[in-house]
C-alpha positions in Angstrom: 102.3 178.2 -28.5 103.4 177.8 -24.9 106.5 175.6 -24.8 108.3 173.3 -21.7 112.1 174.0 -21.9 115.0 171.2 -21.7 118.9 171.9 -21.2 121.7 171.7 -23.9 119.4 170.3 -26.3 119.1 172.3 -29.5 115.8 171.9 -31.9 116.7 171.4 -35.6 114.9 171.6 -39.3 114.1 168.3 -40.3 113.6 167.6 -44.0 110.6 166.5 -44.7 111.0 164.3 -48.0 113.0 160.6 -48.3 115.9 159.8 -50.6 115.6 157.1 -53.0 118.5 154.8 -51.3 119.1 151.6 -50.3 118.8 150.7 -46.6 121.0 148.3 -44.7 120.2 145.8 -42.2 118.4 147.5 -39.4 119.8 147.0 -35.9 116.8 146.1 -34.1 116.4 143.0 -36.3 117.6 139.4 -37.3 115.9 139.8 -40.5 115.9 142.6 -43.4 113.7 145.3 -43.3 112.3 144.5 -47.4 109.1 146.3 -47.5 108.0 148.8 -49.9 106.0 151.8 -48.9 102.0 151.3 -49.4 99.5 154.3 -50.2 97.9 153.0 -47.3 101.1 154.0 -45.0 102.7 156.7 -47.2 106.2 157.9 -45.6 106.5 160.8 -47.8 104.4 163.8 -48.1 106.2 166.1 -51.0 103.6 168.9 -50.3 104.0 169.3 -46.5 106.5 172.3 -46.0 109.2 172.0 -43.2 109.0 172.2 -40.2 110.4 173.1 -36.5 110.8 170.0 -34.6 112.5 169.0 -31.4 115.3 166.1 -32.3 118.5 165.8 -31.1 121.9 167.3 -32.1 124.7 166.1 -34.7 126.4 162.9 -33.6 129.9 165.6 -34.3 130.8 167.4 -31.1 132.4 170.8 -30.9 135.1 171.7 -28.3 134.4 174.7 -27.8 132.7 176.0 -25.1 128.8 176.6 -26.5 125.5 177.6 -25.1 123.2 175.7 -27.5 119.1 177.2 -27.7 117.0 175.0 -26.0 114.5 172.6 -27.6 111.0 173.5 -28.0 109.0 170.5 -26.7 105.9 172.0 -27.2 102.4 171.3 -25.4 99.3 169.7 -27.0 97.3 172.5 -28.8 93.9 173.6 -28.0 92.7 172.7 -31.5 94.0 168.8 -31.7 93.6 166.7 -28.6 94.3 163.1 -28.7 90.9 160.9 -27.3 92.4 157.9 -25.7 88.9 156.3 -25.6 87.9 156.6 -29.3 90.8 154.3 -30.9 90.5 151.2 -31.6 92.7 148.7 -29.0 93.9 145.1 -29.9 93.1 142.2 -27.0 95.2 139.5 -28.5 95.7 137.5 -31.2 93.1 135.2 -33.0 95.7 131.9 -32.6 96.2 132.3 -28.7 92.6 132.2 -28.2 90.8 129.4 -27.2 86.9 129.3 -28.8 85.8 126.9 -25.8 86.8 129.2 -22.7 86.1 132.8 -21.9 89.6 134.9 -21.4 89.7 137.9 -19.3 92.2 140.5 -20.4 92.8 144.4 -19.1 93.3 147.2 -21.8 93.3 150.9 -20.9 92.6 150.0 -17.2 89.2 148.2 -18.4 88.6 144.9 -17.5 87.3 142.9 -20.6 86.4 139.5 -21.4 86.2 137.9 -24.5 84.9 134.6 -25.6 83.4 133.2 -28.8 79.7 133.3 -30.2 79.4 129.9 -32.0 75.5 131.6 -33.0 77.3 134.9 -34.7 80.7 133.1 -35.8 81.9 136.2 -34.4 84.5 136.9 -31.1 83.0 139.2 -28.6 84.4 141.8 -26.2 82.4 142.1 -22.7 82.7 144.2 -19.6 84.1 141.3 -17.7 81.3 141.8 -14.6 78.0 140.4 -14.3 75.2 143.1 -14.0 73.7 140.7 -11.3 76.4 140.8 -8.3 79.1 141.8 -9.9 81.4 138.3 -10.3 83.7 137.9 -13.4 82.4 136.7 -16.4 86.0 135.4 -17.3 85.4 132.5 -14.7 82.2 130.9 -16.5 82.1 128.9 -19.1 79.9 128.8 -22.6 77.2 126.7 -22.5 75.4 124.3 -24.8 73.2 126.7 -26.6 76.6 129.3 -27.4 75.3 131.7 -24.4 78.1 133.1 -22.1 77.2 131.7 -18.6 78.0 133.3 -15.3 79.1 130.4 -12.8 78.4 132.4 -9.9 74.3 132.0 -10.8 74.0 130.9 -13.6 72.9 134.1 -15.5 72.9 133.6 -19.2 74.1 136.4 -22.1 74.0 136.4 -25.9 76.4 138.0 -28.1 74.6 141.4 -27.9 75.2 141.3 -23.8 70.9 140.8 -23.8 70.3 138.4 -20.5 68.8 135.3 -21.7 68.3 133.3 -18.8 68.1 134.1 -15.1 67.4 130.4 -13.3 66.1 132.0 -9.8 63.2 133.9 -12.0 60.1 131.9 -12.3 58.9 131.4 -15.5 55.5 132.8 -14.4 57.1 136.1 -13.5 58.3 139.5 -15.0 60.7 139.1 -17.6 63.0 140.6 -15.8 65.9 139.4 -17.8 64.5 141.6 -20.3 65.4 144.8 -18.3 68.0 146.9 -19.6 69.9 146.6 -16.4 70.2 143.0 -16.6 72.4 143.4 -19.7 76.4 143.0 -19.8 78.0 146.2 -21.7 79.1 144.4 -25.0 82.2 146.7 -26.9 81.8 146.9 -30.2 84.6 144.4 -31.7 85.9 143.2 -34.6 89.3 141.2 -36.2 91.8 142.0 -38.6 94.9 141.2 -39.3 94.1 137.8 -37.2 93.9 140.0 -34.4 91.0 141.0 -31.8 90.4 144.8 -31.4 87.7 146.2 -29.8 86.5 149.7 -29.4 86.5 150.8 -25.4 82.9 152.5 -24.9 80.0 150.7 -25.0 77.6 154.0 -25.6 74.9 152.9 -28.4 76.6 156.0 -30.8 79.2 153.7 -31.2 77.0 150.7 -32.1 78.3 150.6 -35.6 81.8 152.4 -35.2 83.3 149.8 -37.7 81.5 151.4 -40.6 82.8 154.5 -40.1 86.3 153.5 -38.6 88.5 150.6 -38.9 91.7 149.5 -37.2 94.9 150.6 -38.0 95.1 148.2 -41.8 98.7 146.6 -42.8 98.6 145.8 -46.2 101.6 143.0 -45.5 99.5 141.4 -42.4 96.4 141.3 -45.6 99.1 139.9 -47.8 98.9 135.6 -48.6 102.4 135.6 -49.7 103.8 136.4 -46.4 104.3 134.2 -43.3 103.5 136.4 -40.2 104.0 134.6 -36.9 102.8 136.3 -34.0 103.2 135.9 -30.2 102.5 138.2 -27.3 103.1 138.8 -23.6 102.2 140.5 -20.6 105.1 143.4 -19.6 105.7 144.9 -16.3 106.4 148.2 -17.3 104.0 150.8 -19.3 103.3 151.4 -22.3 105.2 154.7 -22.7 108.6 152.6 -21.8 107.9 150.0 -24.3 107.3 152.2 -27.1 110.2 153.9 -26.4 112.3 151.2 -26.2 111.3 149.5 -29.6 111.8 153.1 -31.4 115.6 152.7 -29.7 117.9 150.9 -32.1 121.1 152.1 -30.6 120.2 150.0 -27.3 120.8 146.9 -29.3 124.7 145.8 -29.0 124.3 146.9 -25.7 121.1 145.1 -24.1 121.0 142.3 -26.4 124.7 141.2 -26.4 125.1 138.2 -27.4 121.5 137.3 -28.6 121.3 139.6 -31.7 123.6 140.4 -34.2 124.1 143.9 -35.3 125.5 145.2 -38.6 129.0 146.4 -38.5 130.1 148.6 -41.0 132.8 148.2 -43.6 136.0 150.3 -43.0 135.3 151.1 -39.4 136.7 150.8 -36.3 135.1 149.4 -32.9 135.4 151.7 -30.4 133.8 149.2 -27.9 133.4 145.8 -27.7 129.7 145.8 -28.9 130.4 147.8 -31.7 128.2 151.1 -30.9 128.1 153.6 -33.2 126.3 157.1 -34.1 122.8 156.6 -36.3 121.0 158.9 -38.4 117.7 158.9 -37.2 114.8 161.6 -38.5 111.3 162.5 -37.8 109.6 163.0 -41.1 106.5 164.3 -40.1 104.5 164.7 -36.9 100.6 165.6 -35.9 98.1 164.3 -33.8 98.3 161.0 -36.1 101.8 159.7 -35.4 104.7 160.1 -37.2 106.9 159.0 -39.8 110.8 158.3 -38.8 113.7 157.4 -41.3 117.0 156.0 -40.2 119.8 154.8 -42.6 118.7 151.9 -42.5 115.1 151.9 -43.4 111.5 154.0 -42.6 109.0 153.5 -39.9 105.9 154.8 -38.7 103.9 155.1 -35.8 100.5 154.7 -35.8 98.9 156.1 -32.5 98.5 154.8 -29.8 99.1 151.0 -30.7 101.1 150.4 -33.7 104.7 150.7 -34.4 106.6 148.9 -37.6 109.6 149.3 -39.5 110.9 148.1 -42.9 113.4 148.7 -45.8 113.4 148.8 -49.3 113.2 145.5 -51.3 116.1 143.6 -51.6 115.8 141.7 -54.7 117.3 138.2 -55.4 118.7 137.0 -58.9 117.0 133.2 -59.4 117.1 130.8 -61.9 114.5 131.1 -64.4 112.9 129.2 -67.4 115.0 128.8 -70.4 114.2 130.7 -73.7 114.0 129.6 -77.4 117.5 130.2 -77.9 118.2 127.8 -75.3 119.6 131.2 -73.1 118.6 130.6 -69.2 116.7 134.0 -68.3 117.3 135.1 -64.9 114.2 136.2 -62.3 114.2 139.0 -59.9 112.5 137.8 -56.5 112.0 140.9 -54.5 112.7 139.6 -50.5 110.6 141.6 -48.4 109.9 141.7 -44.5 108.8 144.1 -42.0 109.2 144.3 -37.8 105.6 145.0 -36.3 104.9 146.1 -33.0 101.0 146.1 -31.3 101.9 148.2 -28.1 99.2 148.0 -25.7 98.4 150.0 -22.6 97.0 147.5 -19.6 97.4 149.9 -16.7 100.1 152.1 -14.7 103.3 150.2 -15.1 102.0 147.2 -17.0 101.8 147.0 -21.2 101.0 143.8 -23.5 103.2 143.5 -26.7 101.8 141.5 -30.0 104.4 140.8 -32.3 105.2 139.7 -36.0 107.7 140.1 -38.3 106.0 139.6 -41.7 108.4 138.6 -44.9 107.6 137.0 -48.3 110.9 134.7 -48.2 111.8 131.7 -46.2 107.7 130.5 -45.5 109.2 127.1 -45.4 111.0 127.2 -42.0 107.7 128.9 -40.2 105.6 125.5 -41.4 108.3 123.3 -40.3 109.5 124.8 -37.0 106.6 124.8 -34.0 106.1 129.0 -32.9 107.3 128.1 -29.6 110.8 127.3 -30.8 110.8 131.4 -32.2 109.2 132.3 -28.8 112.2 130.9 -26.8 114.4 133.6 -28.3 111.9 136.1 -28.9 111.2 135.8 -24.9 115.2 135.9 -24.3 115.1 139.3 -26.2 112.8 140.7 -24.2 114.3 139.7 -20.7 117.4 140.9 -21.5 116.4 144.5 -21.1 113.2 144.1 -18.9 114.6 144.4 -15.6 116.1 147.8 -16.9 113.3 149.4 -18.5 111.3 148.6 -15.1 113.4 150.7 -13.2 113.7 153.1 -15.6 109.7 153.9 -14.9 110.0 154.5 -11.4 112.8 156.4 -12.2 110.9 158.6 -14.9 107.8 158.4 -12.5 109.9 159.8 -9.3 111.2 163.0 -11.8 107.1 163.2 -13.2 106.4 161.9 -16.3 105.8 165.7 -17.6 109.6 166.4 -17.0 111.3 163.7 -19.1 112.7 165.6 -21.0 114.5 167.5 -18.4 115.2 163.9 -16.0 116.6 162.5 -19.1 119.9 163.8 -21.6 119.3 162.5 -25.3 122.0 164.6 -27.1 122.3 162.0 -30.0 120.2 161.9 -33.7 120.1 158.3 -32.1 117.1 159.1 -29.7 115.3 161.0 -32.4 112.2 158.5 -32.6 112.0 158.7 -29.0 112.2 162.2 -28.7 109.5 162.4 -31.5 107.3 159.8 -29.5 107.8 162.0 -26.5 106.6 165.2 -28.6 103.5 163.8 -29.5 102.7 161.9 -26.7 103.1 165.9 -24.6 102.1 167.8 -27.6 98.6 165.8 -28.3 97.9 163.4 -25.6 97.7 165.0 -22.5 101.5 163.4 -21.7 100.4 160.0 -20.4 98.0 157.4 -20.9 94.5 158.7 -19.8 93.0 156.4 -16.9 90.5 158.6 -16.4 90.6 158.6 -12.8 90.6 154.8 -12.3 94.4 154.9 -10.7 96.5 157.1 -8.1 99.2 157.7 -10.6 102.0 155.4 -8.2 103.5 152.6 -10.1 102.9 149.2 -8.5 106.2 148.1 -6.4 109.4 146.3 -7.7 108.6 142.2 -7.0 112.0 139.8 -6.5 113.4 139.2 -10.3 112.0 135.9 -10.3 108.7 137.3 -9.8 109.4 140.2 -12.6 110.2 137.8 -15.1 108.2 135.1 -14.8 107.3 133.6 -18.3 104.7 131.2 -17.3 102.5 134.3 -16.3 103.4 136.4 -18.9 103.5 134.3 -21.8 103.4 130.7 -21.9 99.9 130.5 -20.7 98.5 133.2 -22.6 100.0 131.5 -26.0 98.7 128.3 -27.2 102.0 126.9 -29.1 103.8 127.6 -25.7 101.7 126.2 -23.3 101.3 123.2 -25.6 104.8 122.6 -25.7 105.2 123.0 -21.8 102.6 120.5 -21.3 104.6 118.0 -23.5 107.7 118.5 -21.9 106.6 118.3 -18.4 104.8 114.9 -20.0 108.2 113.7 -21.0 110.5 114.9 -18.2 108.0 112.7 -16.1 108.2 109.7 -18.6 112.1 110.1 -18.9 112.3 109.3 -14.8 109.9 106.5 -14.9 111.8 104.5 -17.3 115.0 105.5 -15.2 113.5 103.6 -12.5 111.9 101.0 -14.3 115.2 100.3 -15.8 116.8 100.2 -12.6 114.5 97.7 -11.1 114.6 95.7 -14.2 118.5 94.9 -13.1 117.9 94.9 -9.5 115.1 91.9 -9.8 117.2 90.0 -12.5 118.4 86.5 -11.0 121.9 86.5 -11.4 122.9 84.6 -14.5 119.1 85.2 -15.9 120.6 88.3 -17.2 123.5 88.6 -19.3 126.6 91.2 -18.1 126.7 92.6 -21.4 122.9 93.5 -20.8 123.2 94.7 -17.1 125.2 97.4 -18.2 122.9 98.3 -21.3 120.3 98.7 -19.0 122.1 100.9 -16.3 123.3 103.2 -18.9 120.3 104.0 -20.1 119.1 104.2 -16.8 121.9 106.9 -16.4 121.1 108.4 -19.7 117.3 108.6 -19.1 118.2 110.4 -15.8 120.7 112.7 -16.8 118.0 113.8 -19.9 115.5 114.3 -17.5 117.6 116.7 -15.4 118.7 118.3 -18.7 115.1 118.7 -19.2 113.8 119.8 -16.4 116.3 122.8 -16.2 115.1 123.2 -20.1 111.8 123.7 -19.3 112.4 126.2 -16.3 114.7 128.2 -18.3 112.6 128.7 -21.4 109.3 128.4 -20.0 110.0 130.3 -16.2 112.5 132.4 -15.6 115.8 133.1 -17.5 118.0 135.7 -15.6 120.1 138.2 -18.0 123.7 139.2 -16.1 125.3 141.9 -18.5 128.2 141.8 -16.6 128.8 138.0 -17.7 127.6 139.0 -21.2 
């Protein structure tokens, strides 16, 4: 096998089995990675031999002058190719969707739409472009009979894409909304795990895809005993970048300063501020299916070309328990599980949609009490803190050529294992980038003013139902908060004197003052967490 050469990186044997230990806190997380491997998502294959892979080196360095082999990053095989258009792709979740509008979306450089049939109970993926002349379907609206309407002429489509109505045809005449092309391409679709996924070809072989394949299943998004949040945005870099970057725990201490808390361990010394240190991080096994990673802090998997999750063993917790006949209080062992799932989604060159959830079997009480768009505010706070970075980083990686990353870019650490894996595959078995088949020049789309980059309110808050709720509300009571200010006001400036005690006159001015100074707080608030929140590292 032909093989693409990168400096002063040797390749290693990895061990291919997993040692029964407990995991600490993983780095990437606020939570604990509690989840016990599935048959569904095995980690460990005890009959797969070892195996050459391309990692990185020992964390220990040697000073003496060496010239290590080069790694063997090799090139797909002729055998095993990768088909970008015969996966299943999520669209977004089931609970930012709104049943009474049509939502245009972008995955793999297709333009979709998808909107509810009220007649099929069922949410339906569409080419988003009328077959008459062309216009979005995302811009109509569903009429009173459940059809998807294009508002440019009315034209009328069922669940099946069939045309249903065409107003300007007279009922005398041909059928002609009968012909074949007066139908919308319908994607076969489906949902699970309270997600939309749809399959991106519309030829008639894949009619009934579902029966033979199903999206990616995780047994804790099927699970009732877990709480499982989700959210999503729009990112402005690709795909590639983003999967990297969530298979990168040693970036945390460092982009996420002060927002999330890394473990430290016992009995060792900081060498920086932040607390860096080396990690153990292993590829367990690798084909044209994904891989399996361990760290010493939990397993992961990646699940080509969407999903990416990590967990940890169970943690289990000592409760109190019923009381025996011997009047002896028996102890209960509650087994506190949680995972970190990532739904990584290619839009187009330089632009990627994440769906998140962090799924655990403890604490179900706070996500019932506290509105999603509270956990979005810091989620979103996470995610700008390194965007700005990983969006130059592209250009960066697209000026060397996405084929010579790993030449551009040094990863001599066991750290950047899961990335370097991610990297094998993606050269290995899928060509080495996202297939567009043709639809773009390969450039990356240019670097906007940070304000611009970031924007929430485009990326998120009006793509999420909780959040754009909750911005709605706020704007409602910034607005409310200034009217009383001047209502107050007036209220002492058209008081007669002595109609008004002074005792009263100053009540009413300081919560004049108050109601003004809130709605300042508020309005900053509401930009902030709902706009644009600027991370400066230096100030960090």
């Amino acid at each position: 096998m032909e093989s693409l050469k990168a400096p002063s990186v040797p390749s290693v044997y990895i061990r291919t089995t997993l040692s029964k230990t407990q995991f600490r806190k993983p780095m990437f997380l606020n939570f604990h990675f509690n989840l016990t491997p599935s048959s569904s998502f095995s980690l460990v294959d005890k009959n797969q031999s070892r195996f050459k892979l391309f990692t990185a080196i020992s964390s220990t360095v040697s000073t003496e002058p060496a010239n290590p082999p080069e790694p063997e990053l090799e090139t797909r095989s002729q055998g095993e190719k990768f088909d970008w258009y015969a996966q299943w792709y999520p669209v977004m979740p089931v609970c930012d969707l709104d049943k009474r509008v049509p939502h245009a979306k972008k995955v793999m450089g297709l333009d979709v739409v998808v909107w509810w049939d009220r007649n099929e109970s069922a949410w339906k993926v569409f080419d988003d472009t009328c077959p008459h002349r062309l216009a979005p379907l995302s811009e109509g609206r569903i009429d009173q009979w459940g059809r998807l309407q294009c508002v440019y002429h009315g034209w009328c489509f069922n669940g099946s894409g069939d045309c249903k109505f065409i107003p300007q045809a007279p009922p005398d005449g041909p059928p002609v909304n009968t012909f074949k092309k007066a139908c919308v391409a319908a994607y076969p679709s489906t949902v699970q795990h309270d997600i939309v996924w749809f399959w991106p070809n519309t030829d008639p072989q894949y009619k009934d895809i579902l029966v033979e394949r199903k999206p990616p299943y995780i047994p804790q998004l099927d699970d009732p005993s877990y709480t499982k949040l989700m959210g999503n945005r729009d990112i402005p870099y690709g795909y590639e970048v983003l999967i990297e970057n969530l298979m990168d725990p040693a970036h945390v201490p460092y982009a996420h300063h002060g927002i999330m808390k890394t473990p430290r361990p016992k009995n060792r010394v900081k060498a920086d501020r932040e607390g860096g240190r080396p990690l153990e991080l292993m590829i367990e096994k690798l084909d044209i299916n994904g891989f399996n990673g361990s760290q010493d802090f939990g397993l992961s998997k990646f699940i080509p070309p969407c999903v990416f999750y990590a967990y940890t063993n169970p943690v289990v917790d000592q409760t109190n328990g019923s009381a025996t006949s011997s009047g002896i209080e028996k102890k209960m062992s509650v087994q506190r599980k949680s995972a970190l799932i990532f739904i990584c989604i290619p839009v187009s060159p330089g632009s990627s949609r994440l769906i998140w959830t962090f799924p655990r079997n403890f604490g179900i009480w706070i996500d019932k009490v506290v509105p999603r768009w509270i956990f979005h505010v810091g989620q979103n706070l996470i995610l700008d803190s390194d965007l700005y970075l990983l969006h130059v980083e592209e250009h960066k990686i697209m000026d060397a050529g996405p084929t010579n990353w790993q030449k551009a870019c040094f990863v001599p650490t066991k750290s950047d294992a899961l990335v370097v894996g991610f990297r094998k595959w993606l050269n290995k078995y899928a060509g080495g980038q996202v297939d567009w088949r043709g639809k773009y020049s390969g450039a990356l789309p240019q670097t906007p003013p940070k304000e611009q980059l970031m924007d929430r309110y485009r990326s998120h808050v009006e793509n999420c139902r909780s959040c754009s709720v909750a911005y709605k509300g706020l704007n409602v009571l910034e607005v409310v908060l200034k009217v009383a200010c001047i209502a107050l006001i007036g209220i002492v400036a058209a008081a007669k004197q002595g109609a008004m005690s002074a005792a009263a006159r100053t009540t009413l001015a300081s919560m004049a003052v108050i109601c003004y100074a809130s709605s300042i707080w508020l309005a900053h608030f509401i930009y902030k967490n709902f706009h644009f929140h600027d991370y400066n590292h230096a100030f960090r």
